[in-house]
VEXDREN-2710 file (C-alpha; in Angstrom, 1 decimal):
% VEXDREN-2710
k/r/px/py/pz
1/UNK/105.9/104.7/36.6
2/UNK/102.5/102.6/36.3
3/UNK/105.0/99.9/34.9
4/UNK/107.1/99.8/38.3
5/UNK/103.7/99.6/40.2
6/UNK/102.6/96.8/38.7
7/UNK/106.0/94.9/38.5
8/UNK/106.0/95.1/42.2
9/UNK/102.2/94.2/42.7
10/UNK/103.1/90.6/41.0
11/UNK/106.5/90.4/43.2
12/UNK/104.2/90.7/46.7
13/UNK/101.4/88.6/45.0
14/UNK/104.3/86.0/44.2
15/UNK/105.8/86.1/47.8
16/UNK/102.5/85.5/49.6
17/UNK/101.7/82.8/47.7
18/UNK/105.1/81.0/48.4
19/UNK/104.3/82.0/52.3
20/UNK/101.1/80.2/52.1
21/UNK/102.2/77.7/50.4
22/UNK/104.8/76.9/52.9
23/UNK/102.3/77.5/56.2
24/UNK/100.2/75.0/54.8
25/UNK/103.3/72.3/54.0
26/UNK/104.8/72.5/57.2
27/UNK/100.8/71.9/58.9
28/UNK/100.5/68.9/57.3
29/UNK/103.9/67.8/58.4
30/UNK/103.2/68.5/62.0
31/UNK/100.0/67.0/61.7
32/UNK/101.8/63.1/60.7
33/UNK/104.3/63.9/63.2
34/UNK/101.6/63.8/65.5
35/UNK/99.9/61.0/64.6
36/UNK/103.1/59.1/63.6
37/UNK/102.5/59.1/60.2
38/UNK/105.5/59.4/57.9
39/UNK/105.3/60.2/54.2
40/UNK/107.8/57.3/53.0
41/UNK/108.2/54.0/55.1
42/UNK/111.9/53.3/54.7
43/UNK/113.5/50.6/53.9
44/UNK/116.5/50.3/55.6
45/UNK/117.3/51.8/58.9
46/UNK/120.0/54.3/58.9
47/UNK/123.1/54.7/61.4
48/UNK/121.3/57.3/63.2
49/UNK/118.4/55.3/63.8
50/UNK/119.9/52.2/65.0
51/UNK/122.3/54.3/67.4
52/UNK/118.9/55.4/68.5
53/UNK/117.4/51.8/68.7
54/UNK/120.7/51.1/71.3
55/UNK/120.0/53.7/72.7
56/UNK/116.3/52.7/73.5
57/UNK/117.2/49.3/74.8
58/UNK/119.5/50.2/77.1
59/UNK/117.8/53.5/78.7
60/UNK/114.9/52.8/77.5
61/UNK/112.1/55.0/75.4
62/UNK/114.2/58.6/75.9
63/UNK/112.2/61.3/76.7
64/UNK/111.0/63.6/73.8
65/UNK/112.8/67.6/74.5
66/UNK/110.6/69.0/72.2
67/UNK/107.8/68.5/74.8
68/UNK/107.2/71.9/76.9
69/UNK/108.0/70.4/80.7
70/UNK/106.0/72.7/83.7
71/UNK/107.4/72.5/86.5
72/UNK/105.2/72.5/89.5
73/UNK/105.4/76.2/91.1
74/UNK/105.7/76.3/95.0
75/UNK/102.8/78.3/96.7
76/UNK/104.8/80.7/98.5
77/UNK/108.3/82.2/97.3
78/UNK/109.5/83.1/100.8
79/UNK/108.2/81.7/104.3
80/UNK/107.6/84.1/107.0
81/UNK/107.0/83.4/110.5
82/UNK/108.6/79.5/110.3
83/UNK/110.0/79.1/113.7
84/UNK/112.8/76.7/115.0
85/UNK/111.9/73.7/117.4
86/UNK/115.4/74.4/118.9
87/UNK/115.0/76.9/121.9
88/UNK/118.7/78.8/121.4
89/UNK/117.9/78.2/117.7
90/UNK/114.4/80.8/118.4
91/UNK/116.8/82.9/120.7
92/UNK/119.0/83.9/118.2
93/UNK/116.6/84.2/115.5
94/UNK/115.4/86.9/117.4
95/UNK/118.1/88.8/117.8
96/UNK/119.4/88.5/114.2
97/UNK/116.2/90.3/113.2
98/UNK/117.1/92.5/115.7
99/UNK/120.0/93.6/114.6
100/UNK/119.4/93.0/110.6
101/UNK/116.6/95.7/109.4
102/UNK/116.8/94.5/106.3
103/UNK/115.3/90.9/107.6
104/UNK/112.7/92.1/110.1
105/UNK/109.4/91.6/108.8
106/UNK/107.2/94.4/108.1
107/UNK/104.2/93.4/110.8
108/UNK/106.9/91.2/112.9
109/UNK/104.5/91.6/115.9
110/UNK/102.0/89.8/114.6
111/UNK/104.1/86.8/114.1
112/UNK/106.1/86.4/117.2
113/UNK/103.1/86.8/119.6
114/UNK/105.3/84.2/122.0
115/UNK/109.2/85.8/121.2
116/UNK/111.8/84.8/124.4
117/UNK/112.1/88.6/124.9
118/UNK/110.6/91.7/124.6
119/UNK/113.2/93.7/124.0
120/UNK/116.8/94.8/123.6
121/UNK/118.3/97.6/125.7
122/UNK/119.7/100.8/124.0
123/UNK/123.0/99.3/124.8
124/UNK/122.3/96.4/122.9
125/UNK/123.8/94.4/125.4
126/UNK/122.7/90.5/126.0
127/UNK/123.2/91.3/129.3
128/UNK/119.4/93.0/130.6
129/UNK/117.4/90.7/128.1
130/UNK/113.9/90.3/129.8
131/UNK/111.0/88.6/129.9
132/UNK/112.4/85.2/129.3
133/UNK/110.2/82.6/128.6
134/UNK/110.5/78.9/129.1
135/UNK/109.9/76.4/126.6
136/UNK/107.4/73.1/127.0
137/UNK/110.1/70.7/126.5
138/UNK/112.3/72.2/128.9
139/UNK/111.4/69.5/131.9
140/UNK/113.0/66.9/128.9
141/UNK/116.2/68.8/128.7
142/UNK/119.4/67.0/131.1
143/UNK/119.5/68.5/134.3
144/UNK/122.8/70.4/134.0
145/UNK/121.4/72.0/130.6
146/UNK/118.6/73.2/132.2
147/UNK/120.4/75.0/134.9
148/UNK/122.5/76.5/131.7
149/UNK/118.8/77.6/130.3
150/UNK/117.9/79.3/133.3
151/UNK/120.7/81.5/133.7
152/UNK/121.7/82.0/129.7
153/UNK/120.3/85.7/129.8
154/UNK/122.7/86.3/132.8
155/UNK/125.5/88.6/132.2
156/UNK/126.3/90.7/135.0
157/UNK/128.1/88.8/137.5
158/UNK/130.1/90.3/139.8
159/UNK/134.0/90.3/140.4
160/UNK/135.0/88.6/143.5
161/UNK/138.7/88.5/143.3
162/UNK/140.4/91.7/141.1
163/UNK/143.9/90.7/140.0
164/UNK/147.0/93.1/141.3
165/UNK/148.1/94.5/138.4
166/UNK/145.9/96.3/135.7
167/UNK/146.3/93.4/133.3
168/UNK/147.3/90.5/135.6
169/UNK/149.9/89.7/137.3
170/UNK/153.3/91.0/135.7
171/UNK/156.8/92.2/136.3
172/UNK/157.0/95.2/138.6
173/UNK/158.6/97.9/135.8
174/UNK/157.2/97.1/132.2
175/UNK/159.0/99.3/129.4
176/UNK/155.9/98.8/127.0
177/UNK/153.0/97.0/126.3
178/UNK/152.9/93.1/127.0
179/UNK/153.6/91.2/123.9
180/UNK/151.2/88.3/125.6
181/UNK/148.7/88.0/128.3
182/UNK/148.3/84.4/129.8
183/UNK/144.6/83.8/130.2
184/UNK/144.2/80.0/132.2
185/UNK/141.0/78.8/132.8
186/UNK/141.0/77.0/136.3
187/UNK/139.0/75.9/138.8
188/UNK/139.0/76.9/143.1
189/UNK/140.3/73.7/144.3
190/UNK/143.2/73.2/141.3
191/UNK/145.6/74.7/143.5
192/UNK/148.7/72.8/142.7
193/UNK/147.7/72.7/139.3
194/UNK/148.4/76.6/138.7
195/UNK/151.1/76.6/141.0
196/UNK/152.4/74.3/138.7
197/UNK/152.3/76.7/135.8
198/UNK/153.6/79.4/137.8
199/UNK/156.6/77.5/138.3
200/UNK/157.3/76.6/135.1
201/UNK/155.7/78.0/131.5
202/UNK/153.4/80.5/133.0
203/UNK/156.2/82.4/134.4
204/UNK/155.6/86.2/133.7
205/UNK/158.4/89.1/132.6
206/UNK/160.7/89.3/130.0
207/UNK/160.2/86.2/127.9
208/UNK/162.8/85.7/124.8
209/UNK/162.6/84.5/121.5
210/UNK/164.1/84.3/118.5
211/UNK/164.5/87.7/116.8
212/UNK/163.2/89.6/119.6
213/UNK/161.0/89.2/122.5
214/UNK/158.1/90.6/125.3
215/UNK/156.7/90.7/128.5
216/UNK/154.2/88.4/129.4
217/UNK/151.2/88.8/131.8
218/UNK/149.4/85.8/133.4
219/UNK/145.9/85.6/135.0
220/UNK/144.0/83.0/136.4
221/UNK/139.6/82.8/135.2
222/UNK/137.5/80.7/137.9
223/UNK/133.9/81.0/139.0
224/UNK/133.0/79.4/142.3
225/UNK/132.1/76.2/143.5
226/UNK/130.0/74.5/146.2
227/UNK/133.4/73.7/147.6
228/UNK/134.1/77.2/148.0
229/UNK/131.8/77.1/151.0
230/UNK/133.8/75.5/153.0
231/UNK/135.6/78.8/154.8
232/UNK/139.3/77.5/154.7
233/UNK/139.3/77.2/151.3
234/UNK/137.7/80.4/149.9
235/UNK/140.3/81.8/152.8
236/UNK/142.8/80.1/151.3
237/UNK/141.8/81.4/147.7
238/UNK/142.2/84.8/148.9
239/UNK/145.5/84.4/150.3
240/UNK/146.6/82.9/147.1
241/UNK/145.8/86.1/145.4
242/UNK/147.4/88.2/147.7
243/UNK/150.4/86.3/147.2
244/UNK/150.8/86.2/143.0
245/UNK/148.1/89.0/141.8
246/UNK/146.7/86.6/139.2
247/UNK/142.9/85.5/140.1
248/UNK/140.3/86.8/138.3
249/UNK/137.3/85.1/140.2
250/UNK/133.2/86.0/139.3
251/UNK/130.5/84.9/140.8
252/UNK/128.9/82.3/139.1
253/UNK/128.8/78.5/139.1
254/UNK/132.0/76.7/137.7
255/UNK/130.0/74.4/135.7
256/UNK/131.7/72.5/132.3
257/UNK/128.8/74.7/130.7
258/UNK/129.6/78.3/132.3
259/UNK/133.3/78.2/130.7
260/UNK/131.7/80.4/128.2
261/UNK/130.8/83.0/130.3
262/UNK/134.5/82.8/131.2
263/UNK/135.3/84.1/127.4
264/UNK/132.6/86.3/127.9
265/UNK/133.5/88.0/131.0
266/UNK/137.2/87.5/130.4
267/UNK/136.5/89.8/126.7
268/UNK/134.7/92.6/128.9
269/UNK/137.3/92.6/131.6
270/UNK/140.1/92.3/129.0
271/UNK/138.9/95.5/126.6
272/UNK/138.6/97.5/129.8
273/UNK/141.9/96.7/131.7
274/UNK/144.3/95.4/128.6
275/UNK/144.0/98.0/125.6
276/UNK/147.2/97.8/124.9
277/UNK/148.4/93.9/125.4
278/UNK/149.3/92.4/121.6
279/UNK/148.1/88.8/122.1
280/UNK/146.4/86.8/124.5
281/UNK/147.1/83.0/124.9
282/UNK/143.3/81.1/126.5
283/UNK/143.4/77.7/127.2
284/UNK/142.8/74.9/129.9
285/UNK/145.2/74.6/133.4
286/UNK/146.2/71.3/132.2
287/UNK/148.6/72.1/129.4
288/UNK/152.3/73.1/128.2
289/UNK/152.9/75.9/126.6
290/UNK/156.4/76.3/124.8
291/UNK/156.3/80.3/125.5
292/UNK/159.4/80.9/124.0
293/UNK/158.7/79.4/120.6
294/UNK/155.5/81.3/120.9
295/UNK/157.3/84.6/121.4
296/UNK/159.4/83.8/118.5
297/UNK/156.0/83.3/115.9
298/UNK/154.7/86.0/117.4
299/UNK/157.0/88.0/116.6
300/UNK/157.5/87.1/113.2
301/UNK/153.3/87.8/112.7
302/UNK/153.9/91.1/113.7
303/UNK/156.8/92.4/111.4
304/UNK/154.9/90.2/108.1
305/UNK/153.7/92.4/105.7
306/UNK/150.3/94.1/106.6
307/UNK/150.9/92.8/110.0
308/UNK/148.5/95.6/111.1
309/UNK/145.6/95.1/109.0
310/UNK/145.6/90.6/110.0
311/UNK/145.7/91.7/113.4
312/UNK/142.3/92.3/113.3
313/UNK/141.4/89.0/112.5
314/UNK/144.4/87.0/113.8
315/UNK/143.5/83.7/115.6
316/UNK/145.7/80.7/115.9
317/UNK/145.4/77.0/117.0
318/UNK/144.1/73.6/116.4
319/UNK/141.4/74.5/113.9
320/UNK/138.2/71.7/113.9
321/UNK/136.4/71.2/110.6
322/UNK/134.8/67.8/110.7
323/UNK/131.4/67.3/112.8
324/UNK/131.7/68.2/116.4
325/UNK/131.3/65.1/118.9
326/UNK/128.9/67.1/120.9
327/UNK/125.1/66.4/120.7
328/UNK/122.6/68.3/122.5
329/UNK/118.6/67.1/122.3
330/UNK/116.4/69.2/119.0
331/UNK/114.4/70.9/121.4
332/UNK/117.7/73.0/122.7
333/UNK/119.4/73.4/119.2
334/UNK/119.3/72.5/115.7
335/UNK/122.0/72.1/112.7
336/UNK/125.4/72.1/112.5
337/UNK/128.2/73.6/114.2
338/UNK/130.2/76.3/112.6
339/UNK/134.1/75.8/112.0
340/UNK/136.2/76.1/115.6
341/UNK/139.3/76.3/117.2
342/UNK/139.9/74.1/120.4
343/UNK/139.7/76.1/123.2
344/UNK/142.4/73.5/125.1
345/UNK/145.0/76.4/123.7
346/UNK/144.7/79.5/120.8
347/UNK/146.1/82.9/120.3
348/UNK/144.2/85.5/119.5
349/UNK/145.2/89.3/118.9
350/UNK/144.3/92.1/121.6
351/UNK/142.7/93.8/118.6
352/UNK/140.3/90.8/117.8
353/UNK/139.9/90.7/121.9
354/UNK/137.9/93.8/121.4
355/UNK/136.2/92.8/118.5
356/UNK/135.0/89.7/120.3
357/UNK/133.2/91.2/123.3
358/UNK/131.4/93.7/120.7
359/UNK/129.9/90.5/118.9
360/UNK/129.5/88.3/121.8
361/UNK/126.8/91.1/123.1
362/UNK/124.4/90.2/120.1
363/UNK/125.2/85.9/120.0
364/UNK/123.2/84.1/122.8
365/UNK/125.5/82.3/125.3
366/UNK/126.0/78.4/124.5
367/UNK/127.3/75.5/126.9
368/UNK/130.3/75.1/124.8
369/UNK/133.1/77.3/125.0
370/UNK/135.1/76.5/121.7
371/UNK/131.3/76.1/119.7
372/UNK/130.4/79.3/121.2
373/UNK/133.9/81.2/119.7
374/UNK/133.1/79.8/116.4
375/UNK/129.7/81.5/116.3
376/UNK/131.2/84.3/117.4
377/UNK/134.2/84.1/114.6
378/UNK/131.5/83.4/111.7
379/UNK/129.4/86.3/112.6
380/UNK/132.9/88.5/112.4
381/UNK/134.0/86.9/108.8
382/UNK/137.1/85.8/110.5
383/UNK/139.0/82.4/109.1
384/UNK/140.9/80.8/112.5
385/UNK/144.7/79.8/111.4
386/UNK/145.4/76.6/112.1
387/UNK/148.9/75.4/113.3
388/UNK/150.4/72.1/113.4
389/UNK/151.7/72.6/117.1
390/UNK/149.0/73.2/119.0
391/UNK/148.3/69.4/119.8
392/UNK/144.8/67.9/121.9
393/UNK/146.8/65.6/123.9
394/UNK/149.7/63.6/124.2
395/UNK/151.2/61.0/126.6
396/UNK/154.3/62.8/129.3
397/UNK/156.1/59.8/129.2
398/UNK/156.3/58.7/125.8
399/UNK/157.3/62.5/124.9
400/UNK/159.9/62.8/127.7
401/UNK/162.1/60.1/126.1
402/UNK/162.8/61.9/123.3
403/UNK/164.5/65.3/124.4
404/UNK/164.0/67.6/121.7
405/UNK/160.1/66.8/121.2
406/UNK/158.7/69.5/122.9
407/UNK/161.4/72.2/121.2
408/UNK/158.8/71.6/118.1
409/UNK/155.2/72.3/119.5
410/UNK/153.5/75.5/120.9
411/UNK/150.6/73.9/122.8
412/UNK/150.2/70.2/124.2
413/UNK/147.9/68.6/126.9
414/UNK/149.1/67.2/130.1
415/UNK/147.7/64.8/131.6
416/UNK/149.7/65.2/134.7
417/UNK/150.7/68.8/136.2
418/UNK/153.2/67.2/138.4
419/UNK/155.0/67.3/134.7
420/UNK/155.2/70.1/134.2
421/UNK/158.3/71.2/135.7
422/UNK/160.7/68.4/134.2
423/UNK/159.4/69.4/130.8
424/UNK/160.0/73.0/131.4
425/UNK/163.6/71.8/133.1
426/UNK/164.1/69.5/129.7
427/UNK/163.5/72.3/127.3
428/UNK/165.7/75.1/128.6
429/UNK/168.7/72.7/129.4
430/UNK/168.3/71.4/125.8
431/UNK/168.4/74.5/123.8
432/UNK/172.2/74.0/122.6
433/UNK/171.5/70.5/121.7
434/UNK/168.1/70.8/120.1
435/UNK/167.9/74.2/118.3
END
């Protein structure tokens, strides 16, 4: 037993020596490393080296790995209380961390001392925001979007004009639901413009398409104008509604940067008075609209598989990637636009309708329509769809000589309404020949 013991006292001694022995070696080593000293001077390079040397005289002296690199640490991790010079920018900011607990700072008073508004009804409806507060560079802004600034919080505008019908005008004995609602933007003195459509592709009833078809609805969205004061026309306006049932007029300014209150106010009016309607075609009085062909992919959406569950998200037309063309000045807004559709003609489903005028009550109103419906889509996770039919524009006369052209698109600018009827006259005595 005292043998064993002291066999094993040698084997540790033995070890730690070794161990020391080693410690020291590899000291001395690092030591000439440092002080680029080497042991033996050698007398001929080796390939390593002189891949090295090529190395060195084309990059020149590479940087050494087995160096610890610190990189500089930032002050603060997260910046609180960092406000945008852009005034719808600060707007919305607001009501993000309004609606986002999880974002709203702990002591948020303290740091928005100047916020645009005090508060957000129980509602939590855009419409009653108050206390609005004007920026310092708003006397810089373009007249036209300071006009937009002053009224943004503005939501309650009343209805001067009600349409006939519950959901616009329509035939007289619908046996269900309209497939699609026709939803024209126009202005008071475009007259012969939607008479034009009602002559033509904006006709409502019974519409047919391939494998099936609906009934279609049509209404007209306008605001007023300083025409309007002139007492024939606004008498005339009236008289026109009597007549076809299909104005939907509020009382605001028809400005090029109030057609989003039109989506706005059209979204209210539309989940109160058109539950039921499938689809809803918005876009500009100045365009063609092959309904038929519509009907037909319409139709086909709805008996896909899962048709229910994409209706919630269902929006078609010309989808816009690249950089919008629109510019407004850094005091009004900052960054990038979000992905859009191009509000000259889309589809979207009734059920995303709905969905839309529950969003639009917590995104601040913008001067342009399609940029606005974007924000709006992004904030709903909803990818628009884009089609190949739905065109920006396109010349009458170059696409009336060939006779089948507009049997292959869904949606086209105009640039005359007085077209419209020979195109709608072309494409329904062309079926046979063209289908």
């Amino acid at each position: 037993m005292a043998r064993r013991k002291c066999h094993t006292l040698k084997l540790i001694t033995y070890l730690c020596v070794v161990c020391v022995s080693l410690d020291l070696l590899l000291t001395f080593l690092t030591n000439m490393e440092s002080e680029g000293v080497t042991d033996t001077a050698p007398t001929e390079a080796t390939a390593e080296n002189k891949e090295n040397s090529t190395d060195k005289a084309a990059f020149g002296e590479l940087p050494n790995f087995r160096k610890k690199i610190s990189a500089p640490l930032p002050k603060t991790f997260w910046q609180t209380g960092v406000r945008s010079q852009g005034l719808w920018n600060d707007l919305q900011e607001d009501v993000d961390m309004h609606f986002n607990p999880i974002l709203r700072p702990k002591n948020d008073t303290s740091q928005y001392e100047d916020r645009v508004f005090t508060k957000l009804v129980m509602n939590q409806s855009f419409s009653k925001i108050s206390n609005f507060t004007n920026t310092n560079d708003e006397e810089q802004l373009p007249r036209m979007l300071q006009d937009f600034v002053h009224n943004m919080q503005r939501r309650d505008y009343p209805v001067l004009i009600q349409p006939r019908g519950v959901c616009g005008a329509g035939a007289q004995e619908e046996t269900e639901f309209p497939l699609l609602l026709l939803a024209i933007k126009s202005i008071v003195s475009n007259f012969k413009g939607r008479q034009a459509i009602r002559n033509s592709w904006g006709r409502t009833g019974w519409a047919s398409g391939g494998g099936g078809g609906g009934y279609v609805r049509r209404i007209f969205l306008l605001g007023t104008s300083s025409e309007q004061q002139n007492i024939n026309l606004a008498e005339s306006l009236q008289s026109e509604s009597s007549l076809y049932g299909d104005i939907l007029q509020w009382d605001f300014k028809d400005t090029a940067f109030n057609q989003t209150l039109k989506d706005v106010l059209f979204w209210r009016w539309s989940s109160l008075f058109c539950e039921g309607t499938q689809f809803v075609f918005s876009g500009d009085d100045n365009v063609f609209v092959n309904v038929p062909k519509m009907v037909t992919y319409l139709q086909e959406q709805l008996k896909s598989p899962r048709a229910e569950e994409k209706m919630k998200n269902f929006i078609v037309g010309k989808v816009v990637q690249k950089e919008a063309k629109y510019f407004f000045p850094d005091s009004f807004y900052q960054g990038t636009f979000p992905v859009f559709v191009d509000t000259v003609g889309l589809v979207y489903s009734g059920h995303l309708t709905q969905r839309l005028n529950q969003i639009s009550r917590r995104v601040h109103l913008f001067p342009i329509d399609n940029i606005y419906l974007g924000m709006c889509l992004l904030r709903l996770k909803v990818d628009p769809v884009h089609h190949p039919t739905f065109l920006k524009s396109g010349s009458s006369e170059s696409y009336l000589k060939d006779i089948c052209v507009y049997h292959k698109i869904m949606v086209v600018e105009t640039p005359n309404h007085r077209d419209l009827g020979k195109i709608w006259a072309r494409l329904n005595s062309t079926q046979s020949q063209c289908s």
